[in-house]
RODREN-597860 format. One record per residue (C-alpha): x, y, z; residue number from 0; residue in three letters. Coordinates in steps of 0.05 Angstrom, whole numbers, plus 5000, padded with zeros to 4 digits. Layout:
BEGIN
<site c1="X" c2="Y" c3="Z" lokol="NUM" selum="ALA"/>
...
END
This chain:
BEGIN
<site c1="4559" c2="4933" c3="4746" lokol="0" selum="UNK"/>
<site c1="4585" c2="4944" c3="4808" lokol="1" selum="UNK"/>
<site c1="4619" c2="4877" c3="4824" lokol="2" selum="UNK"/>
<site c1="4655" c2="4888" c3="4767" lokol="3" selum="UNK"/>
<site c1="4728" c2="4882" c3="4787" lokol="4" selum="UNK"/>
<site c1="4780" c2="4928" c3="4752" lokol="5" selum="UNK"/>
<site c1="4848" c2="4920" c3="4715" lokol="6" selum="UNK"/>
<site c1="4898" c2="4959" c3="4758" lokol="7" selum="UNK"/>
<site c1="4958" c2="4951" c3="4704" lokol="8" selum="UNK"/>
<site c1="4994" c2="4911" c3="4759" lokol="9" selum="UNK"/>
<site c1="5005" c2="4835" c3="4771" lokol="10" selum="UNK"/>
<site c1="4964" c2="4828" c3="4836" lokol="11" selum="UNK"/>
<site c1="4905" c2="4786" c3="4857" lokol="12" selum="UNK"/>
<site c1="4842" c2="4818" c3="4865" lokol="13" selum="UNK"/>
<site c1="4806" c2="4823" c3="4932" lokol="14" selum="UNK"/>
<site c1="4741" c2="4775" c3="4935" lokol="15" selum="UNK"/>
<site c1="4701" c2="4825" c3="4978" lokol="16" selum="UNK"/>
<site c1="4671" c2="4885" c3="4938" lokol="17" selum="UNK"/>
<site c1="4672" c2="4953" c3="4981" lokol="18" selum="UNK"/>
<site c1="4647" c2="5023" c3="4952" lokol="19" selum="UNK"/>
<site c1="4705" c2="5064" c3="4968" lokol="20" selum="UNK"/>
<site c1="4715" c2="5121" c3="4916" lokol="21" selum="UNK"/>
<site c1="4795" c2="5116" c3="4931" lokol="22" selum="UNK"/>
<site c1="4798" c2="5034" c3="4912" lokol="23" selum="UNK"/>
<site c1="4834" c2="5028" c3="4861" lokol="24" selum="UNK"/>
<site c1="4794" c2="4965" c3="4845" lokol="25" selum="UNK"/>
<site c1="4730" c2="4978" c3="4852" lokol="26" selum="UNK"/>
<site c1="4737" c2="5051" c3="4848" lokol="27" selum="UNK"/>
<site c1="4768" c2="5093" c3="4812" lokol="28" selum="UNK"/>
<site c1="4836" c2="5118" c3="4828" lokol="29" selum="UNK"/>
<site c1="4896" c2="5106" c3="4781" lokol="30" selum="UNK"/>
<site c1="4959" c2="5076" c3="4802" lokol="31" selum="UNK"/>
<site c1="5026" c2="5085" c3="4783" lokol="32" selum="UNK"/>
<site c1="5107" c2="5096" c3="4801" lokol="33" selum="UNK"/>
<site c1="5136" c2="5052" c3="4860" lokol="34" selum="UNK"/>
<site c1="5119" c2="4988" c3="4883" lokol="35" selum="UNK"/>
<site c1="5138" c2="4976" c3="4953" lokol="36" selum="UNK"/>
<site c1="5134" c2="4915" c3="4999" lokol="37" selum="UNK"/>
<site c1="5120" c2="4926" c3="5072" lokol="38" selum="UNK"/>
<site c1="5093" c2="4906" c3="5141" lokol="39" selum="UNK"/>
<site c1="5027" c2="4944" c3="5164" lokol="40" selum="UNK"/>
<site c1="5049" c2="4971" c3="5235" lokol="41" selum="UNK"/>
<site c1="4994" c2="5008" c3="5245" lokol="42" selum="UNK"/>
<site c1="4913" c2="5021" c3="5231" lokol="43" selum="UNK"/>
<site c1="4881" c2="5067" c3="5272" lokol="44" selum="UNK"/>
<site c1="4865" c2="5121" c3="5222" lokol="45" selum="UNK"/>
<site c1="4808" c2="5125" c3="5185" lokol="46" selum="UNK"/>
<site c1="4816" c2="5077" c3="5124" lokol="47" selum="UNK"/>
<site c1="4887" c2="5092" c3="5126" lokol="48" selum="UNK"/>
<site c1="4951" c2="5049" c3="5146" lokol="49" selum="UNK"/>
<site c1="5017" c2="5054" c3="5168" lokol="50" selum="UNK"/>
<site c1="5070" c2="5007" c3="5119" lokol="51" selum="UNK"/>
<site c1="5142" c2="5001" c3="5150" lokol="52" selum="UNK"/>
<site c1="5196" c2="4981" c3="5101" lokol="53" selum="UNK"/>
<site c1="5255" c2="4953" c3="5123" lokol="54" selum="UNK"/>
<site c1="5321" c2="4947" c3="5071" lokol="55" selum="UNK"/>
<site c1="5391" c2="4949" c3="5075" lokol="56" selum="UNK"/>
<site c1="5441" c2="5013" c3="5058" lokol="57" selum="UNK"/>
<site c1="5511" c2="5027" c3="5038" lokol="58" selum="UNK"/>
<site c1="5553" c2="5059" c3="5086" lokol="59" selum="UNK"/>
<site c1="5615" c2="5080" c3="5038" lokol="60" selum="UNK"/>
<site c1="5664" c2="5106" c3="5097" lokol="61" selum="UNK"/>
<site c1="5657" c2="5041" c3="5136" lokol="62" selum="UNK"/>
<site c1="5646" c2="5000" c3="5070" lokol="63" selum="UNK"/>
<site c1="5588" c2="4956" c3="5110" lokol="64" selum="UNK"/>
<site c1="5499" c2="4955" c3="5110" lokol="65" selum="UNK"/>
<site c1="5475" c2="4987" c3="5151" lokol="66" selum="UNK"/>
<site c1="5400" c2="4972" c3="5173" lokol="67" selum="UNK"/>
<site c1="5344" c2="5032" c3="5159" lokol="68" selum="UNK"/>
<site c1="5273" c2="5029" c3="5154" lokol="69" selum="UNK"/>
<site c1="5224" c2="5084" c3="5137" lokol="70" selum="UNK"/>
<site c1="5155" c2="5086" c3="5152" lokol="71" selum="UNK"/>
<site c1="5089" c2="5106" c3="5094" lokol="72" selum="UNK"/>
<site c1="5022" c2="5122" c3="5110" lokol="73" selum="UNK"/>
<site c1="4975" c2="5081" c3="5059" lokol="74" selum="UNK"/>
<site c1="4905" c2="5088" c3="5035" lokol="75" selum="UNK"/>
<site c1="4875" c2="5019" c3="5065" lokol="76" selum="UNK"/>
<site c1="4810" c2="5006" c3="5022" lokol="77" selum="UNK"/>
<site c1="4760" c2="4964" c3="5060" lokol="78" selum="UNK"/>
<site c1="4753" c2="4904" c3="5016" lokol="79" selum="UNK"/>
<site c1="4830" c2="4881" c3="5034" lokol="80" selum="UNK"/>
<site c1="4810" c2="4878" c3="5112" lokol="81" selum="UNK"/>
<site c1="4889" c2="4889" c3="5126" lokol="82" selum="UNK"/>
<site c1="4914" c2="4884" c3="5202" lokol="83" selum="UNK"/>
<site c1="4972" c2="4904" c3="5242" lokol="84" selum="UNK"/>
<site c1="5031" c2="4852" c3="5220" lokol="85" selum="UNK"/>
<site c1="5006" c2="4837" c3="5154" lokol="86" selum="UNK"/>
<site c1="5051" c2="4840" c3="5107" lokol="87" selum="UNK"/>
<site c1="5027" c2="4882" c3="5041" lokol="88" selum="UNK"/>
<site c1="5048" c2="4909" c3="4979" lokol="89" selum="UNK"/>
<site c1="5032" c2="4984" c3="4961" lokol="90" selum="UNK"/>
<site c1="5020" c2="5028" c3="4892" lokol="91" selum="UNK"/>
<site c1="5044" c2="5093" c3="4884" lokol="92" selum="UNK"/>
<site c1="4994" c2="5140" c3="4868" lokol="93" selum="UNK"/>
<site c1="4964" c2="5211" c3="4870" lokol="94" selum="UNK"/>
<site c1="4964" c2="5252" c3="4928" lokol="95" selum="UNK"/>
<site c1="4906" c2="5236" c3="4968" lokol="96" selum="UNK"/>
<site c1="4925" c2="5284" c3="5033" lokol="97" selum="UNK"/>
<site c1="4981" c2="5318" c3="5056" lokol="98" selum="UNK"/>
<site c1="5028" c2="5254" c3="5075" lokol="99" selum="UNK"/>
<site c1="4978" c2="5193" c3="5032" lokol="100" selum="UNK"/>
<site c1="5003" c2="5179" c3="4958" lokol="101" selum="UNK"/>
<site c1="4999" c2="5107" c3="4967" lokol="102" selum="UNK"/>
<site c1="4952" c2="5056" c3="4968" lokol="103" selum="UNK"/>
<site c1="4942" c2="4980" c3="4985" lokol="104" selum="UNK"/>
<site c1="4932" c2="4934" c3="4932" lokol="105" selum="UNK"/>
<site c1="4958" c2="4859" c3="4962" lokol="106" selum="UNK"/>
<site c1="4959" c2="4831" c3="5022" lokol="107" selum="UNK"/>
<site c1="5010" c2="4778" c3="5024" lokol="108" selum="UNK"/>
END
């Protein structure tokens, strides 16, 4: 029963370790939904938690040119991924899970 592998609703490929973290949203059970970002894991010294930085392009209207930004998520990491710095992810929205989580990692790419 346990290595029983949920459906997450999204087109990813499950992990082929099985971890017993509550907050997995595949072998646990926390529901995803919302964004879908892409990212680069910068950081992953907290406690089953990592930082994602996303890097995209924005409009600058007055000097009609991109401009470069980036911002920076901390993501649930769930143990089964085994994600390190420079990997580059893809992350769920979901519920809160402390006062600056609400995503999680469901790819490593």
């Amino acid at each position: 029963m346990k290595n029983e592998v949920k459906d997450i609703g999204i087109d990813v490929k499950a992990p082929e370790t099985v971890c017993n973290d509550q907050h997995c949203p595949f072998h646990g059970k926390l529901p995803v939904r919302g964004q879908v970002i892409d990212g680069v894991v910068v950081s992953d010294k907290m406690q089953n938690t990592a930082v994602v930085e996303r890097n995209y392009l924005n409009y600058d209207h007055k000097f009609e040119r991109y401009v470069k930004k980036s911002s920076r998520y901390s993501a649930h990491c769930p143990p089964c991924l085994n994600v390190k710095p420079g990997d580059a992810v893809r992350m769920v929205e979901c519920r809160p899970l402390s006062k600056t989580v609400a995503f999680v990692i469901v790819e490593k790419r």
